[in-house]
N, C-alpha and C positions, 0 to 999 in steps of 0.2 A: 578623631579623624583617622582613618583607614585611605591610605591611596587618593588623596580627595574624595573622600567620603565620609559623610557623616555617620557613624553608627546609628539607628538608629533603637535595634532592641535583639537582644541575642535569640536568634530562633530553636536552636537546639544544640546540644552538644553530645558528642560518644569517646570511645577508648580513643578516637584520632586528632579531633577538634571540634573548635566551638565552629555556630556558624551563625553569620549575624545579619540581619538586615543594614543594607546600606543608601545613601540616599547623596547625589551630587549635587548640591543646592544650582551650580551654575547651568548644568545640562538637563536636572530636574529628572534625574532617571535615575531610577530605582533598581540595585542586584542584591545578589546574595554573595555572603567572602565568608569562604571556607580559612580558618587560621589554625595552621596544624601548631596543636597543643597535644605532645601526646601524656595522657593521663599517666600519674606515677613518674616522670621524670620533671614534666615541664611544672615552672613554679613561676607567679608573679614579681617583678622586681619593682614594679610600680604598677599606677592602673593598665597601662599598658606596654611594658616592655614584658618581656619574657627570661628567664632565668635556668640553666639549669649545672648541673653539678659536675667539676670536673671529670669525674670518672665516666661521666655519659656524655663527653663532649666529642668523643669519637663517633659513639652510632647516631647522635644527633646529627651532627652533621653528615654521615652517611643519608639518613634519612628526610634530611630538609631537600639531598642534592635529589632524592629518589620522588619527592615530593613535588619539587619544579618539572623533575622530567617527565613524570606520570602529570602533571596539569599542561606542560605542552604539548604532550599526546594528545589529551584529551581535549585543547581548544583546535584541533585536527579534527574530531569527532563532528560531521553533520547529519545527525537524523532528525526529523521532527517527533521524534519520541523520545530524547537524549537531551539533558538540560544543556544549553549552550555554555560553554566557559570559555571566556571571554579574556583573562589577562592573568600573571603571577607577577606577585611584587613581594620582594625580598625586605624586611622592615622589620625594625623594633628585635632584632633578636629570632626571627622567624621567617614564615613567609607566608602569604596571603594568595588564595584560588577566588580568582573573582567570576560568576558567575551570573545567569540571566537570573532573575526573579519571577519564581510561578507563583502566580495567583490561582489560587483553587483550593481544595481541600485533598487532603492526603488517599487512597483506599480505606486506608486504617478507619478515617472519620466516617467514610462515606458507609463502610458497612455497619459502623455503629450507631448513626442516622436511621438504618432503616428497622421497619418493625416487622420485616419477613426476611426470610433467607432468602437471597439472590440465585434465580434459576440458572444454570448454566450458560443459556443463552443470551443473557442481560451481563453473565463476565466477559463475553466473547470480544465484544468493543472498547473492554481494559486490559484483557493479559495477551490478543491478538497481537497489537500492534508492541506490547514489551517483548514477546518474544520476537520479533523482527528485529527489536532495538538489541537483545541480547544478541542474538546473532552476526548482526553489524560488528557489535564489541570484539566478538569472540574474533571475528575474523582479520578482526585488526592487532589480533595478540595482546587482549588485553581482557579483564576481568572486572568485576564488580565487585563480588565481596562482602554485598551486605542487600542483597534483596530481602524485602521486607513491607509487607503494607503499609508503616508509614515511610520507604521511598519510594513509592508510587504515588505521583501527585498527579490531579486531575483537574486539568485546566476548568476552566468555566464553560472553554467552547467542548467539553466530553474528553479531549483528548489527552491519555496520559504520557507522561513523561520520566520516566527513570531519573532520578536524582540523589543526590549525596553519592556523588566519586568519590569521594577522599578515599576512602577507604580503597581504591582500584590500584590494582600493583600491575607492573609489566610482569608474564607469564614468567619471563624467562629466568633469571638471576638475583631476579629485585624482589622477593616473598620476604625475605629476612635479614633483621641489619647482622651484619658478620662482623663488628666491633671484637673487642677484648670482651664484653658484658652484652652477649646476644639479649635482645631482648623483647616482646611481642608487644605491641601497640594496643592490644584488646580490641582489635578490629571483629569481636563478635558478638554477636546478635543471639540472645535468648531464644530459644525454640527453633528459633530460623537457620543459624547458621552449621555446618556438615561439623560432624567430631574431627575430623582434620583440622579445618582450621583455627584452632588452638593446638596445634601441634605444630612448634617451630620447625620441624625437623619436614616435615611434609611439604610432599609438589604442590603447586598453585595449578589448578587444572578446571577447567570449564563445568566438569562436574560438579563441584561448589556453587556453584552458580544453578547448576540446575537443580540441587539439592534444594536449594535456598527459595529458588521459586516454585518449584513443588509443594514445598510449605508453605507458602504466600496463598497458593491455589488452595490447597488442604483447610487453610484459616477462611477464607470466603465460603468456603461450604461447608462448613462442620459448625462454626459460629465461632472457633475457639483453635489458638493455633495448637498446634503438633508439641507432644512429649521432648523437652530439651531433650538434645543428642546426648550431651551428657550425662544425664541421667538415664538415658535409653544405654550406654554404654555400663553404667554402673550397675543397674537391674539386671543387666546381660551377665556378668562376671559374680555379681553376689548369689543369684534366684535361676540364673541360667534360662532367663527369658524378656524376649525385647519388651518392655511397655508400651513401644507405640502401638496405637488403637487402628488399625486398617480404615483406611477411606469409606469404604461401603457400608463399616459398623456405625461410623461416627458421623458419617454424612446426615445432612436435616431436609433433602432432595432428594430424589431418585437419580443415580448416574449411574452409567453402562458401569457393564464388568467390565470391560477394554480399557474403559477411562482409570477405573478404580485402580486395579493391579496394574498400570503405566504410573500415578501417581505412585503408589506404594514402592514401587521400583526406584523411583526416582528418590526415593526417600530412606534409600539402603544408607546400613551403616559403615556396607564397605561401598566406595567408590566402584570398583570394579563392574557391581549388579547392576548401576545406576546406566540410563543413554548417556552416552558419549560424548555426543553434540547437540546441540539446541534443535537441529535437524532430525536426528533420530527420536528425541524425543516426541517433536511434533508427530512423526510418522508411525509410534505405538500410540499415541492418544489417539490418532486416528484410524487406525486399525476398525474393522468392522464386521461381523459375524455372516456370515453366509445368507443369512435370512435375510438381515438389512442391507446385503448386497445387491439382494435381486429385488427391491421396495422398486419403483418404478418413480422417476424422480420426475417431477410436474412443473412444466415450466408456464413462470406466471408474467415473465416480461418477456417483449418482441426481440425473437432471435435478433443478432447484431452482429455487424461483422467486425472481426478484431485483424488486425495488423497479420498479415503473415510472418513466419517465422524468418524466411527464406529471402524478403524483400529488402532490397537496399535500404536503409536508411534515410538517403541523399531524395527518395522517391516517392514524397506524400501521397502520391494519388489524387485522387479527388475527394473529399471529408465531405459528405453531403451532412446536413444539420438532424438537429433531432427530433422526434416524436414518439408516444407512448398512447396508440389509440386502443378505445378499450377492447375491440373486434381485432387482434394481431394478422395483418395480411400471411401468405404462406411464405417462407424463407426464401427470398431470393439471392445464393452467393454472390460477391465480387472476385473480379480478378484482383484490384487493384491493392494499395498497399495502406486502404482507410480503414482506423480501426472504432470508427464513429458509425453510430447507427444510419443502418440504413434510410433511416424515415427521420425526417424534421421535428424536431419535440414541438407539441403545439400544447397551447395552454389552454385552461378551460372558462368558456366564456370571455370575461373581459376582467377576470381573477386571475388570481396562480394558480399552477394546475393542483390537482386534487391527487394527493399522495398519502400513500400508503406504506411507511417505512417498519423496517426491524432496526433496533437498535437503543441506545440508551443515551440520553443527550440530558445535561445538565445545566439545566438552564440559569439558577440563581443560586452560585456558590455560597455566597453570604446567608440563605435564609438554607440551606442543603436540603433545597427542593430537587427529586429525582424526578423527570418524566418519563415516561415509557412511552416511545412513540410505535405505533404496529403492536405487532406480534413478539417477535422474536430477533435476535444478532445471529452475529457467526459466533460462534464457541472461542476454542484457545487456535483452531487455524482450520484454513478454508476447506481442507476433503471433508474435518470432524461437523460440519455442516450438515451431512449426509446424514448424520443419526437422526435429525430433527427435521427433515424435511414434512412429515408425517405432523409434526408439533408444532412449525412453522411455516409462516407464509408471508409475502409481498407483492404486491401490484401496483405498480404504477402506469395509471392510469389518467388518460383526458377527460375529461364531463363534458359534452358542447351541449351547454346551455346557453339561456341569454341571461344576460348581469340583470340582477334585483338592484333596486335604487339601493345605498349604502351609505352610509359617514364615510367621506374621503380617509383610506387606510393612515395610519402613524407611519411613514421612514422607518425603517430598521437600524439607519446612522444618518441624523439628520446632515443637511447639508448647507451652504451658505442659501439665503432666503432667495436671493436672483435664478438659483437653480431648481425649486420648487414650484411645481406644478399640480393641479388636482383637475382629477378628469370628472367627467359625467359620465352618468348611465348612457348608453345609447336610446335612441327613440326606438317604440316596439318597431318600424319597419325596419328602420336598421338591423334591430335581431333579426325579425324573419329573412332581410336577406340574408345575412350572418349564418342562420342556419341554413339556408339553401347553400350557402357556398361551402359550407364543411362538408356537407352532403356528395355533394360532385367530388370534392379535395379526396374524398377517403372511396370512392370511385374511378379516384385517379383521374378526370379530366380537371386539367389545374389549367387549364387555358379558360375554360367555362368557369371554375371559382376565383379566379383571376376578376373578371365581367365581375361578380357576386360582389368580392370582397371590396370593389372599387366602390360600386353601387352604395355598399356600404357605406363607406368613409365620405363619398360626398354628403346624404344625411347626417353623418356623425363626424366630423374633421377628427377629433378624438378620441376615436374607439382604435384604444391601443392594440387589442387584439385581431385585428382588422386588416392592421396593419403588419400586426406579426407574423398570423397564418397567409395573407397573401406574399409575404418574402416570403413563407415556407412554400409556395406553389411556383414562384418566381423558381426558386433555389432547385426544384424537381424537373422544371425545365431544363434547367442551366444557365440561365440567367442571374448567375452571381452577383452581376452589379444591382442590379434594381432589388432584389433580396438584400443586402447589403442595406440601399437606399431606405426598404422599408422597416429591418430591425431597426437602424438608425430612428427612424422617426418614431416608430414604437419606444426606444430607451428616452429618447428627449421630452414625448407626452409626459411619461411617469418615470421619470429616474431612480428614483429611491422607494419603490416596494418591491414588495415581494415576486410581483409578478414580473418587475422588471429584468428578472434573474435569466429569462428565459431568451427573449430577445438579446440579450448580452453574450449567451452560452453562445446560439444560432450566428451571431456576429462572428467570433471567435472563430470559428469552423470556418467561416469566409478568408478571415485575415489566415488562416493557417492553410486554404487552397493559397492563395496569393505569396506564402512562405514566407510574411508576415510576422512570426513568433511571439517577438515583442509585445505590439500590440492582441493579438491572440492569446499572448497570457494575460495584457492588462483588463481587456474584459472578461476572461474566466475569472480573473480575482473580484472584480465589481460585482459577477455571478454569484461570487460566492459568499461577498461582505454580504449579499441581501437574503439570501439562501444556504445556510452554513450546511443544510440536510441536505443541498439538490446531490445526490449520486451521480446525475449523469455527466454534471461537470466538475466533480472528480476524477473522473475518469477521462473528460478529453485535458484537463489538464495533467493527469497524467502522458498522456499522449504526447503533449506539447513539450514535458520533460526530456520523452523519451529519444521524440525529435533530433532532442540537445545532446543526449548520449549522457544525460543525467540519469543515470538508472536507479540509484537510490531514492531519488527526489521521484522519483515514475512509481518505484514500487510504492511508496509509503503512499501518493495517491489513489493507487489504485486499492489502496487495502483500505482506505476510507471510502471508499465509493461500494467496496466490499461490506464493510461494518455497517454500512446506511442498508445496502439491499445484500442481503448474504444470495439470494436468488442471480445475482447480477451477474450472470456465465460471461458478457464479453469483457467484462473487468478484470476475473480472473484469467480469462486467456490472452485478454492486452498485459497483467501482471507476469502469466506465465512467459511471453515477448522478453521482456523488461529482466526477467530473473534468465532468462536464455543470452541474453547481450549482454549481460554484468558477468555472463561466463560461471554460472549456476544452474545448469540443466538440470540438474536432479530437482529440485524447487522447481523449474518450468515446467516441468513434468508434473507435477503436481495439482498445479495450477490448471496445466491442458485439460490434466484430468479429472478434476474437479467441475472445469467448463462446460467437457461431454455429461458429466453425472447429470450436470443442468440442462442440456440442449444438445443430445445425443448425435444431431444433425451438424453442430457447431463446426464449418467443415475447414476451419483456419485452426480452429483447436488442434483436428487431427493430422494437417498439414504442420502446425508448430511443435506438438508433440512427435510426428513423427522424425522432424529433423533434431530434436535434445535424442531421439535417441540414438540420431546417426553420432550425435557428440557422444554420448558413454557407450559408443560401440556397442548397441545392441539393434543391428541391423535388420534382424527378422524381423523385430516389433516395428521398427521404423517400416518396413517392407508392407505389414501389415494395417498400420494408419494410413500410410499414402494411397492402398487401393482402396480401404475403405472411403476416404477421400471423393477418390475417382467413381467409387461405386454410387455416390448421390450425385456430383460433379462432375461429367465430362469432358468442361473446359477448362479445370485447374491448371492454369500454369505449374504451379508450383508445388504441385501432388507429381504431375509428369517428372517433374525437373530432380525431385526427389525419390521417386522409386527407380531414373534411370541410374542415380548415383548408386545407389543402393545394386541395382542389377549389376553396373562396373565393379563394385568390391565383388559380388558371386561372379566376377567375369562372363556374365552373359551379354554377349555384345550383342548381340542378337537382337532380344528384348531392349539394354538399355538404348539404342541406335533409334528404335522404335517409338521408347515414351520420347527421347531428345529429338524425333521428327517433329511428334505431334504435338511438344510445345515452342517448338519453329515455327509450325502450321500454326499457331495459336498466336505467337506474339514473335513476329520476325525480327524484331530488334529487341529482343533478349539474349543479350550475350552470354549468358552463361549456357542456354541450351545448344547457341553455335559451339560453344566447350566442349558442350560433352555427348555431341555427334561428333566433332571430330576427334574425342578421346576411344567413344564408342568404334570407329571407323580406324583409328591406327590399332584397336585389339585385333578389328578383320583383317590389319594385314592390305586395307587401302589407304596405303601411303599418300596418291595425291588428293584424295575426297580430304583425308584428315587435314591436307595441309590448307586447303581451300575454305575447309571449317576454321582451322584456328585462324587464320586472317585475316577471315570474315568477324570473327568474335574480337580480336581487336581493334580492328574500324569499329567496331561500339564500342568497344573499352579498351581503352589502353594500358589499362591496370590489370587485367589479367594476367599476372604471369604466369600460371600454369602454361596457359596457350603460348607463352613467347618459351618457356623450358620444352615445350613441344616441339614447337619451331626448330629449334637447336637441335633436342633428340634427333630429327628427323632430317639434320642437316639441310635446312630449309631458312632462307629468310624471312622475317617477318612482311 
């Protein structure tokens, strides 16, 4: 027994500790306990106490205390790509890291499983989301230390996880015990690990880390990991030439030059050549040659409007629900501050809708069945998408057909029997009005499919999709409540299939006009137990994070809604939102830009990129999105709002006085435009227009304090 728990069979051990399965007979849950043994000092004293030698009883304990503090750092750590650690317990002579239990198969297994080499685009939904999780770490001053295919584990539901901490030191002070008898733990990894770290004497720096995954990437496409450093350092000094084998030689794929020589780089022997940060490395892998810059990039799902960059938080807007028809209507912007699709998602027939994904989902860990769902993923991060637009593709799409008679579908999680229901086909008249009303719906008269879909439902009382798309027609009106009313009756027919994911999302969108949240996430989650593939309710579930000003918990969803449709342009510029509010512009930017690559027109993109760039002070380019902005949209609020900032830094009062009218004229109870007319207005030197403006901008807001420092400047009351 371990901490109340039962061992039940040791999983692995390295230079730091063993690490064991454990099992709580009374809670019936199952973790994993990391038990720092370090190899070479620690010694059994029975089957389970621990022992070791007086002369090591200094950096041991040095190192048990460096051990507690690195595992309560680490039960601080929340990604869902980062194994959860859960508790430390001090026992027997040592100390115990209790952690969550993944079930799945390692990388390591997964690429040994197969009987091809894994195309680029098939890692893109395994090292995507690690390097976010790296990132995370890094930024929390903390390091890994031992990336490596087998600590990459891969849930069952596809998603991987980063695991075995032990080895993670604080950056700062904590690399090495400083006893009388310094001594090194063997926290290294064959092939994987940088020639520093086996150098006591050497800094702990994020480069190790990127080293280490570089070669994680290197072993997935080569079929075979990378030349130990060690021996690359000895070849160097005897023969006077490195033996690692360059990525483009040893590769069993086709990958860009860009790709290759950033790997290679990343794989220096001095730290120095290596990216710096997880971020710059992402940004040389992404890197793209002139040619593939000017590819014309093909958008295969309905523009969508993402969150503006510039929009309160406090100020949902209105979230109209969702749809993917296969005829995409032409873009029409919002003002507001919805970063959900414009159009209702409607399902097909009286199925779930008919999808078309990129991405790699693992469905039966136990048997390491792979399925390949579509086409293709995102690569290692969202711009390096771009090389493969030509290679891949996604649609998702509606079928409006009528339902063929069928075996009542299996549940995807059964549920108590009182809760189980099975529908019928509808009668053919049913269809045909079914189809006459989809007909008018996607001609926009949803008062006339409204008539249809009723017509419907009295033949068929349970034709769930009847009931779906007339809430979606209800919901175009603005008729929230009875769309409401009719998802609801659509999720009670059929609660537990697949199709029922739909009306659950479409709900969700309601509860979250209503600010709601709560419930709004509880059926994005129901959406998602029955649809783990739907992208698009990844994505408003992001939203519903970001809501929260959970921005991690926003980005990680948006980057699986990412990985299901790599095509998904308002996912990346709702992610780009999310990485602009965690106070990460350079990533928003990314992200904006990645969205335009997808939907050139995307005009929240170029409204959100243009404000990251007013954040790193590159105003011209911000100057430059916001009119393009304007150039498709002449009623942007928040293109106005943002080029007149932008004109006040060039001090042209002139101009900014101008756009800060024209979005007065647009949305009169916007206070930050009455802001920056009257900031506009005190550069011209009219002192009482400015003071009238800022006044006015406080009766909307009271929280502005620029406008109340103005007041002041100008010797003016509020």
């Amino acid at each position: 027994m371990i901490t109340g728990y039962e061992v039940v069979r040791a999983i692995g051990a390295g230079g730091f500790g063993i690490t064991y399965e454990g099992f709580n007979p009374i809670t019936e849950r199952r973790v994993a306990i990391k038990e720092f043994f370090p190899r070479g000092i620690a010694s059994r004293d029975d089957a389970t106490r621990i022992a070791y030698s007086k002369q090591d009883g200094e950096v041991v304990s040095w190192a048990l205390k460096r051990f507690a503090d690195s595992t309560n750092r680490l039960a601080k750590l929340k990604h869902p790509n980062i194994i959860e650690v859960l508790n430390y317990v001090a026992d027997n002579g040592t100390g115990y890291m209790v952690m969550e239990h993944v079930e799945g198969q390692t990388l390591e297994e997964w690429l040994k499983a197969r009987t091809s080499p894994p195309q680029l685009a098939e890692l893109g939904p395994i090292f995507d989301p690690i390097f976010d999780a790296l990132e995370y770490v890094h930024a929390n001053k903390l390091i890994h230390r031992d990336i490596a295919p087998d600590n990459i584990m891969i849930r069952a539901d596809g998603r991987p996880v980063l695991i075995d901490f032990g080895a993670l030191k604080l950056i700062a002070d904590e690399a090495i015990a400083a006893g009388p008898s310094p001594k090194s733990f063997g926290v290294l990894k064959a092939n994987y690990s940088p020639p520093e770290q086996s150098d006591d004497s050497g800094s702990v720096d994020p480069r190790m880390d990127i080293y280490s995954l570089a070669a994680t990437i290197y072993r997935a496409i080569t079929g075979k990991p990378p030349v130990d450093a060690d021996k690359r350092k000895t070849d160097t000094a005897l023969k006077g030439e490195d033996s690692y084998i360059p990525l483009a030689k040893a590769a069993l794929i086709t990958v860009p030059a860009e790709f290759s020589n950033t790997i290679d780089a990343a794989m220096s022997l001095r730290p120095r050549e290596r990216p710096a940060t997880i971020s710059e490395f992402r940004a040389r892998l992404a890197a793209r040659t002139s040619e593939q810059a000017g590819e014309p990039a093909t958008r295969v799902i309905e523009p969508q409007t993402a969150i503006d960059a510039m929009a309160p938080m406090s100020q949902p807007g209105t979230m109209p629900a969702y749809s993917a028809p296969a005829a995409p209507p032409p873009y029409q912007p919002q003002s507001s501050s919805s970063m959900d699709s414009g159009q209702p998602y409607t399902p097909a027939g009286n199925a779930s809708p008919v999808t078309k994904r990129s991405g790699v989902s693992i469905a039966n860990i136990a048997a390491v069945v792979l399925i390949l769902v579509g086409s293709a993923a995102v690569l290692l991060h969202r711009p390096i998408v771009n090389f493969f637009e030509g290679m891949t593709g996604m649609r998702i799409m509606s079928r409006e057909e009528p339902r063929q008679p069928q075996q009542p579908q299996q549940p995807q999680k059964q549920t108590p029997p009182q809760q189980k229901q099975t529908t019928q086909p509808p009668s053919r008249d049913a269809n045909e009005i079914y189809r006459r009303a989809n007909e008018l719906r996607e001609r926009g008269n949803y008062r006339g499919a409204i008539e249809e879909y009723s017509d419907a439902i009295r033949l068929d009382p349970k034709f769930v999709n009847a009931y779906t798309n007339r809430g979606l027609s209800y919901h175009r009106l603005g008729q929230g409540d009875r769309a409401f009313d009719d998802y609801s009756a659509a999720i009670r027919l059929d609660p537990n299939s697949k199709g029922a994911s739909v009306p659950y999302l479409n709900r969700a969108i309601i509860w979250r006009e209503r600010l709601n949240t709560e419930r709004a996430i509880e059926d994005i989650e129901n959406s998602l137990r029955l649809d783990p593939q739907f992208a698009l309710a990844h994505n408003t579930r992001g939203n519903l994070f970001l809501d929260r000003r959970e921005y991690d918990r926003a980005i990680a969803s948006y980057s699986e809604a990412i990985s299901l449709d790599p095509k998904y342009a308002v996912a990346y510029a709702n992610r780009g939102t999310a990485h602009v509010s965690n106070r990460n512009p350079q990533r928003g930017i990314e992200d904006f830009s990645s969205a335009l690559r997808l939907d050139p027109r995307n005009i929240n993109s170029l409204v959100g990129r243009g404000g990251a760039y007013e954040t790193t002070n590159e105003p011209e380019r911000a100057f430059s999105d916001f009119n393009e902005a304007l150039r498709h949209d002449r009623a942007n609020v928040n293109a106005y709002l943002g080029r007149g900032r932008v004109n006040l830094t060039r001090r042209d009062f002139v101009s900014a006085y101008s756009d800060f009218s024209d979005a007065v004229r647009l949305d009169p109870r916007r206070a930050a435009a009455r802001e920056g007319r009257g900031l506009a207005n005190e550069g011209l030197g009219r002192r009482q227009e400015a003071i009238r403006e800022f006044r006015e901008a406080l009766q909307l807001d009271s929280s502005l304090t620029r406008s109340r420092e103005a007041l002041q400047r100008l010797g003016a009351q509020p």
